[in-house]
C-alpha positions as a printed Julia matrix, in Angstrom:
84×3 Matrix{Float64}:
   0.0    0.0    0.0
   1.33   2.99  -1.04
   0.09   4.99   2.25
   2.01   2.6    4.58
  -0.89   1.45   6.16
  -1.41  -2.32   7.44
  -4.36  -3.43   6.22
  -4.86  -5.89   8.78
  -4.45  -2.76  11.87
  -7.81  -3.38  13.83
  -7.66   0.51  14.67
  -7.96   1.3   11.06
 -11.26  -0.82  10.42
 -12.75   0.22  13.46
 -15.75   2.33  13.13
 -15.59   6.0   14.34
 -17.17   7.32  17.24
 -18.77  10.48  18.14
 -19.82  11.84  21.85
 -22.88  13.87  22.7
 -20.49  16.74  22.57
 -19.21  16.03  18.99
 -23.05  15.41  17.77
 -24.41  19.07  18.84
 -21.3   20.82  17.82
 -22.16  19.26  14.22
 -26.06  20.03  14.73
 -25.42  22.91  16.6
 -28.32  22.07  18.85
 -28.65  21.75  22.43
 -28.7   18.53  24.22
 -32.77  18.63  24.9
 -32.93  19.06  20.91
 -30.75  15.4   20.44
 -32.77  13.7   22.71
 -35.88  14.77  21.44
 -35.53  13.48  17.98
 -33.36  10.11  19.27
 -36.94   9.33  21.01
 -39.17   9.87  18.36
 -36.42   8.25  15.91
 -35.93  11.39  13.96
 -31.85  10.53  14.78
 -30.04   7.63  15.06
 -29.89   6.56  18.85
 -26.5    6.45  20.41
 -24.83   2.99  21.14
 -24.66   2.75  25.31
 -20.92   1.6   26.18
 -22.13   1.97  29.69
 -24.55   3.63  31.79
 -22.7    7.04  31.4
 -21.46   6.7   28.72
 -22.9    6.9   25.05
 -21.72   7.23  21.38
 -23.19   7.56  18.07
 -21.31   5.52  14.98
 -20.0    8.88  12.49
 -21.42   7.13  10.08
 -24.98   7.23  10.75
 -24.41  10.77  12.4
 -23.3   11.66   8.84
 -26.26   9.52   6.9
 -28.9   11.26   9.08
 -27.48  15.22   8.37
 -26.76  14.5    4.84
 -30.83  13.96   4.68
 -32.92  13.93   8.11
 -36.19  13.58   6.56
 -35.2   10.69   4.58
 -32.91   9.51   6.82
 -36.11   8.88   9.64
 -37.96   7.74   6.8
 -35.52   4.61   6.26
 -35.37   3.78   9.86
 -39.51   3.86  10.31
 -39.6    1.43   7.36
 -36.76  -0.89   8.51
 -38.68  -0.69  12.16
 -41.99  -1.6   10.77
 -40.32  -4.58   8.51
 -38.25  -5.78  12.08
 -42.12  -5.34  13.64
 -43.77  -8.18  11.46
């Protein structure tokens, strides 16, 4: 590989994570805004690593501001396909 790269480096096929911190400076919402749409699944919910702590994968961080309307669209479908 002409970077110098391993391609078999865990660290470079491991997803990237974003805080609560990272998503509202990117939204540039506050915090009550975030939760309010993870609820009603208007944005993707975060991953829980542990009770205090929670991250969202940047990829569907970047999925749902590239197109929120679609983006909640999608995930009511795929939740009413997983429903039945």
């Amino acid at each position: 590989m002409s970077t110098g790269e391993d391609p078999t480096n865990s660290d470079a096929l491991a997803p990237e994570w974003l805080t609560r911190s990272d998503v509202l400076r990117l939204t540039q919402k506050k915090k009550t805004w975030l939760h309010e749409q993870v609820r009603t699944k208007r944005a993707p919910a975060p991953v829980r690593l542990s009770h205090k702590c929670a991250v969202w994968l940047r990829a569907d961080v970047d999925a749902w501001l590239a197109d929120p309307v679609g983006w909640a669209e999608r995930n009511q479908a795929r939740a009413e396909r997983g429903a039945a």
